[in-house]
C-alpha positions in Angstrom: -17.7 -55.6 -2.4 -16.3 -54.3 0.4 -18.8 -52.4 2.5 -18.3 -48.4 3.0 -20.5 -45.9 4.9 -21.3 -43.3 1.8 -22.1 -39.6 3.3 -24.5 -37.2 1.7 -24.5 -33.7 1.9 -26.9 -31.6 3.9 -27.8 -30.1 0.4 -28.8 -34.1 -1.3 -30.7 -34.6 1.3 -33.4 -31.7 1.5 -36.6 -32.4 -1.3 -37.0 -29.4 -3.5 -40.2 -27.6 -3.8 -42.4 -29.2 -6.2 -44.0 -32.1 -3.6 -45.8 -30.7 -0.9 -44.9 -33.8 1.4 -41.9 -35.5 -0.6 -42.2 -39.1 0.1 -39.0 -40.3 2.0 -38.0 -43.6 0.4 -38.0 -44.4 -3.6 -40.3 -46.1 -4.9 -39.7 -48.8 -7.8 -41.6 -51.5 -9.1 -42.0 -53.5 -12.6 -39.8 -56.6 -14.2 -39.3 -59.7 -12.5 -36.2 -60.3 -13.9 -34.7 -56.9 -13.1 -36.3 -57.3 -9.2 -33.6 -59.3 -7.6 -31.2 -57.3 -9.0 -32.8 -53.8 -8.0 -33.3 -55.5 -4.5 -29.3 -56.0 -3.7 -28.6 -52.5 -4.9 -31.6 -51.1 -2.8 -30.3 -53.4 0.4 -27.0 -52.4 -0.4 -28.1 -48.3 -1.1 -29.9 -48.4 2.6 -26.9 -50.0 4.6 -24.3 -47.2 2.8 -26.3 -44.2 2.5 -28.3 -42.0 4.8 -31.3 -42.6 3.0 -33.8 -45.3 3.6 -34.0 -48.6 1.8 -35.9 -48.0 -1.4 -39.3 -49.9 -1.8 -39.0 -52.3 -4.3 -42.0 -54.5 -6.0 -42.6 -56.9 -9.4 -45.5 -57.2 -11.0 -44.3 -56.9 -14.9 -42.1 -54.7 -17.0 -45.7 -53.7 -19.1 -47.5 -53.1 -15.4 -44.4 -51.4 -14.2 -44.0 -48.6 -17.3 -48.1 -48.1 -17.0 -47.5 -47.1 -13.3 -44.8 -44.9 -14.0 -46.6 -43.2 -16.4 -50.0 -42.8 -14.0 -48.2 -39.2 -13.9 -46.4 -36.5 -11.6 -46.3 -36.5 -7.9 -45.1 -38.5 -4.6 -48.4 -40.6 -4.8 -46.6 -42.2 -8.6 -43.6 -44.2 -8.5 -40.2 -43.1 -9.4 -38.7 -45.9 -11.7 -39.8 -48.7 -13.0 -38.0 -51.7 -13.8 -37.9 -53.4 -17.4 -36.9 -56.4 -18.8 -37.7 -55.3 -22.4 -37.5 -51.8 -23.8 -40.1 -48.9 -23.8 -42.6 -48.9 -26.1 -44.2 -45.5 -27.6 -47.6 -46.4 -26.3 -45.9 -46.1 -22.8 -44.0 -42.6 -24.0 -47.2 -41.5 -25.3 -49.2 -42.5 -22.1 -46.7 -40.6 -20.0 -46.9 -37.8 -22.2 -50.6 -37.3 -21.7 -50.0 -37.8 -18.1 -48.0 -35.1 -17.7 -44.7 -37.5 -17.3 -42.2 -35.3 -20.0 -39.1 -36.7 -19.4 -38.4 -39.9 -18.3 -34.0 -41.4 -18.1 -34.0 -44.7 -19.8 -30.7 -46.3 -18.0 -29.3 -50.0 -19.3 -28.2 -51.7 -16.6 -26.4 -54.8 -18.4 -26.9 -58.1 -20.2 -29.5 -61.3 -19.6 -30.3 -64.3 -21.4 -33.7 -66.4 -21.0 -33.0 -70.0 -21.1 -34.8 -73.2 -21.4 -34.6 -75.5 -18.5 -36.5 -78.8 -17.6 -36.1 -80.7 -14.4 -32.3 -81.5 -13.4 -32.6 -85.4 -13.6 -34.7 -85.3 -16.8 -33.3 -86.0 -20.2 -30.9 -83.1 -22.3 -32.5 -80.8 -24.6 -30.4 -79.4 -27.6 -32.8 -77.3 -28.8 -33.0 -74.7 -31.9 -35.8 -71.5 -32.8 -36.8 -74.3 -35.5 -37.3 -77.3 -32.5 -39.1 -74.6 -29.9 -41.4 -73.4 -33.0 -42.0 -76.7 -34.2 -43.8 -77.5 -30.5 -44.9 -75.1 -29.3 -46.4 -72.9 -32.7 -50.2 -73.3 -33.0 -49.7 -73.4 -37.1 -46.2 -75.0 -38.8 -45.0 -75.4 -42.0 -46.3 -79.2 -43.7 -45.8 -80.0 -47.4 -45.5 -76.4 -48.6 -48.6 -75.6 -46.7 -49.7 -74.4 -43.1 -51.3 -76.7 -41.2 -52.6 -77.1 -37.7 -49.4 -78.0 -35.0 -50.5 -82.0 -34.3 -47.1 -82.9 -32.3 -47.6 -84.9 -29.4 -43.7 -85.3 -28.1 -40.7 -83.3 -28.7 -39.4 -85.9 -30.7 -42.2 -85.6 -33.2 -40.7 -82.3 -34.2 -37.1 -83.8 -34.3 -35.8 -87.2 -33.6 -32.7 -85.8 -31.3 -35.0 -84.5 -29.4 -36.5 -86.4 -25.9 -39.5 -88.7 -26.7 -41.6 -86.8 -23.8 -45.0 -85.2 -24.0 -44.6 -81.6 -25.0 -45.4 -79.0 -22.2 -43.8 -75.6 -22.1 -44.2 -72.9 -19.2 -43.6 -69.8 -21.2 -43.9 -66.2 -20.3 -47.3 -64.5 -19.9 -47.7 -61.6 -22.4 -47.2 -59.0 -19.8 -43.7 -60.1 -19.1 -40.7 -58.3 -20.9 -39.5 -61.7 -21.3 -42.2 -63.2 -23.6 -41.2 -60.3 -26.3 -37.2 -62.0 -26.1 -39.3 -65.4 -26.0 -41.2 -63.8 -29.3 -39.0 -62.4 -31.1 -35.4 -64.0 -30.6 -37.0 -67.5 -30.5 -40.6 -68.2 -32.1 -40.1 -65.8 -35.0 -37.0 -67.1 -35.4 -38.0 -70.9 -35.9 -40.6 -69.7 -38.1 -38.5 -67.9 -40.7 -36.1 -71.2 -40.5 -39.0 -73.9 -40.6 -40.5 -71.5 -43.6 -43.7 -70.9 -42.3 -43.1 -67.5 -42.2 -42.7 -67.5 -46.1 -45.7 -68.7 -45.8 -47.5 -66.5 -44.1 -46.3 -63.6 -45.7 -47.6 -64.7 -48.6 -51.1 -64.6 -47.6 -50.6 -61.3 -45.2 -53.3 -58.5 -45.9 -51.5 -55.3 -45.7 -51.3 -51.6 -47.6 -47.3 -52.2 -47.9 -44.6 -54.5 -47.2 -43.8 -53.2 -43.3 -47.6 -54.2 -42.6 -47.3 -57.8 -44.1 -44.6 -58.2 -42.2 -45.7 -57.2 -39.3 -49.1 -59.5 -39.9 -47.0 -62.3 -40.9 -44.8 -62.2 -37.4 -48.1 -61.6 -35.7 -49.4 -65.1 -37.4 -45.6 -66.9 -36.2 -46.0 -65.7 -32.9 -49.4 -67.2 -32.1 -49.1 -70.4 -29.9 -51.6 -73.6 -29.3 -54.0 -73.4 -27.2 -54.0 -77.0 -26.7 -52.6 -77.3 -23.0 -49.1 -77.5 -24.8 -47.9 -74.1 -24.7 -49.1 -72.5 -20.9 -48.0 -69.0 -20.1 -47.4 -67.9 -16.8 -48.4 -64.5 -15.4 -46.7 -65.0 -12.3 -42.6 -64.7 -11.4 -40.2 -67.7 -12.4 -40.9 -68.9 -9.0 -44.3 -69.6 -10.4 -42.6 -71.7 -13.5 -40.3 -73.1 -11.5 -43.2 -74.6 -9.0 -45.0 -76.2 -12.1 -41.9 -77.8 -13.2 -41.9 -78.9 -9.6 -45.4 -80.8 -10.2 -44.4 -82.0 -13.6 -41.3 -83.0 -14.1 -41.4 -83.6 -17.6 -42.3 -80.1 -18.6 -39.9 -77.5 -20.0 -39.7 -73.4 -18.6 -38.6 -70.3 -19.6 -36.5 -68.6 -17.5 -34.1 -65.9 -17.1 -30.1 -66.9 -17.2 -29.6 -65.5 -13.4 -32.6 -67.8 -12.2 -31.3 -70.3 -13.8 -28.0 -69.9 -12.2 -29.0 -69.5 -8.6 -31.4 -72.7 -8.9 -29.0 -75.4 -10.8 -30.0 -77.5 -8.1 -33.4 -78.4 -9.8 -32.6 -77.7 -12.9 -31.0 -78.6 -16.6 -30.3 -75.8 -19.1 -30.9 -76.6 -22.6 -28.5 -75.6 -25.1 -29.6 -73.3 -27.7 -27.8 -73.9 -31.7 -25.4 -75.6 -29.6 -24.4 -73.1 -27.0 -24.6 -73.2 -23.2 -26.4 -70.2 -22.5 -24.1 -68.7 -19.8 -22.4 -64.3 -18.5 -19.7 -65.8 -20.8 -21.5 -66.7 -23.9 -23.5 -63.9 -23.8 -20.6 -61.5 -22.6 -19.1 -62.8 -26.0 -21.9 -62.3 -28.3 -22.3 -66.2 -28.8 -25.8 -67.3 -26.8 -28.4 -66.2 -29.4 -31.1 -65.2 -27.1 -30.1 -62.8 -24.9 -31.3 -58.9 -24.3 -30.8 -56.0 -22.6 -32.3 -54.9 -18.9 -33.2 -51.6 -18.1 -35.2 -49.5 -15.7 -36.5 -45.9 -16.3 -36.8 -42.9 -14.3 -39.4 -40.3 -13.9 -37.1 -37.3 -14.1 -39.6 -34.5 -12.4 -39.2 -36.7 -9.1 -35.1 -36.2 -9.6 -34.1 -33.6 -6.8 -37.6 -34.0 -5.3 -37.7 -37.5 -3.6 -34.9 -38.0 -1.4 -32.1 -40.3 -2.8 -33.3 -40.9 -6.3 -30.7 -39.7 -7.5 -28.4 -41.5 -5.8 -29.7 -44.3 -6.2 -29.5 -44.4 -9.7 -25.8 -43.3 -9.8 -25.3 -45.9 -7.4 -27.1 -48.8 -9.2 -25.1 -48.2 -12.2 -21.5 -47.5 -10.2 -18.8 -50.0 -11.0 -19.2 -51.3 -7.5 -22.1 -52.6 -8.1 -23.2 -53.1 -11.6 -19.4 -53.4 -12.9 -17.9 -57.2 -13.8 -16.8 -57.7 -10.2 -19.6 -56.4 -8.6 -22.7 -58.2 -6.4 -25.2 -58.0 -9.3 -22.5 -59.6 -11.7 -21.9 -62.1 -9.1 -25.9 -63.1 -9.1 -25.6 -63.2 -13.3 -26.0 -60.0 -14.8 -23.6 -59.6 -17.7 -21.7 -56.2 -17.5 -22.8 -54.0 -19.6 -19.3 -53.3 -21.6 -20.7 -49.5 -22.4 -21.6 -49.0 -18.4 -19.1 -45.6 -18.6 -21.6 -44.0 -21.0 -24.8 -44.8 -19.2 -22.9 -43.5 -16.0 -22.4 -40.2 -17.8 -26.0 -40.1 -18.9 -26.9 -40.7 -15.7 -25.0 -38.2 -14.0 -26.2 -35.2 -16.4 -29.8 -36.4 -16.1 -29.9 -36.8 -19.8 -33.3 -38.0 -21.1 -34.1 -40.7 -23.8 -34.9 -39.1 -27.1 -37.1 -40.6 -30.0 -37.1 -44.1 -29.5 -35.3 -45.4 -33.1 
């Protein structure tokens, strides 16, 4: 991206009255995955605008919405950064913090990925395969049983005859609910265990046995197979390091700026990759987002612009820096450019 000196207007750059002291930088914090991408647009934002470099820190898209929704004033932060979407309990927290409005903005496209060490064996996994390990009941003769697999290719013979050991996602991480969801629910419902489960769910209707039977799917052994990680990928990434013949979760950008240590795994046959998931094909893929506090708009200097700038073309467009690093454009960018621009609020989540 070519670099241009962006001016403000005497106007953008004075705090209106609501702050006693406005704080002079932005303040974000939250996903892991969304942090490297929020950190070129804040480096970028400082060297191009006369504001200073907004503060940027992790910690988890769960940790990150709580924070924002600690309430009103320059001692909260401003946005935070989310690699899954809002939950009512965080609206609702907000609300009773005194946080009435808060901008939900999508900044593109990410896939997670499964990745072992780069001169280990190839994994083509499925939802089925990853279930089949890593799932602390599975489906055996009709029945549920306790998981017993020792090596990956005691689930499937295609699959490497190595111990299992998976570094997933800690429960505070936006990812694990892609890793739930898209992947473990998934392989239940096609290994049947699901059936299963829903056919011994306690529940006053169908939405509620659902819900207990996903709940059931989504609960993983506890037998040093399955380890979650609270830290970053960095974290996952180091275990690998020690043991090469684990397997991690990771997000697709991580992935891509570290191929020199490691070996994707294919998932139903598909290279996860900005292509496949630009085209719809890469079945485990979600959107990234980070959300505003919109009482601090016109307050702390630059917030604004900021936003407007994270979601420009120049930066979050298909040629731009955060493209470049592996986010996959968001093809309805113009429309969250818009919303961004009027200031619009989210409405009822659906």
């Amino acid at each position: 991206m070519k670099a241009v000196k962006f001016t403000v207007s005497a106007l953008a750059m004075v705090a209106a009255g609501t702050f006693a002291n406005a704080r002079e930088q932005v303040q974000v914090t939250g996903s892991s995955t969304v942090l490297p991408y929020a950190t070129i647009v804040a480096e970028a934002f400082g060297e191009n605008f006369d504001f200073p470099t907004p503060v940027i820190e992790g910690g988890g898209s769960g940790a990150g919405r709580k924070k924002l929704c600690e309430g009103v004033g320059e001692n909260t932060v401003d946005i935070a950064n989310s690699s899954s979407r809002i939950a009512q309990s965080d609206i609702d927290l907000c609300k009773a913090n005194g946080v009435n409005e808060i901008m939900e903005v999508r900044i593109g496209y990410d896939g997670i990925v499964f990745a072992s060490a780069v001169d280990g064996p190839e994994f083509a996994l499925t939802p089925a395969f990853v279930y089949g390990a890593l799932a602390a009941k599975v489906a055996k003769g009709g029945a549920i049983a306790d998981n017993t697999a020792a090596n990956w290719s005691d689930v499937d013979a295609s699959l490497p005859a190595q111990p299992i050991l998976a570094f997933v996602p800690g429960t505070k991480h936006g990812t694990r609910e892609v890793f739930d969801t898209k992947v473990i629910v998934e392989g239940c419902k096609a290994t049947g265990a699901y059936d299963l489960f829903l056919a011994s769910a306690q529940g006053a209707d169908d939405k509620a046995k659902k819900s207990a039977a996903e709940k059931s799917c989504m609960e993983l052994r506890t037998d040093g197979k399955s380890v979650d990680i609270d830290g970053d990928y960095t974290e996952t990434l180091a275990r690998l390091d020690a043991d090469k013949t684990a397997i991690g979760v990771f997000g697709l950008s991580f992935y891509e700026n570290n191929t020199d240590k490691l070996r994707v795994a294919t998932m139903n046959g598909i290279v996860p990759s900005t292509q496949s998931i630009a085209k719809g094909e890469y079945p485990v893929s979600r959107p990234l987002y980070f959300y505003v506090k919109k009482a601090h708009i016109g307050v702390i200097p630059g917030l604004k612009e900021y936003i407007e700038f994270f979601v420009s073309d120049e930066m979050a467009g298909p040629d731009g820096p955060l493209a470049a690093y592996g986010l996959v454009s968001d093809p309805e960018l113009a429309a969250t450019q818009a919303a961004v621009a009027a200031e619009t609020p989210m409405g009822p989540l659906q």
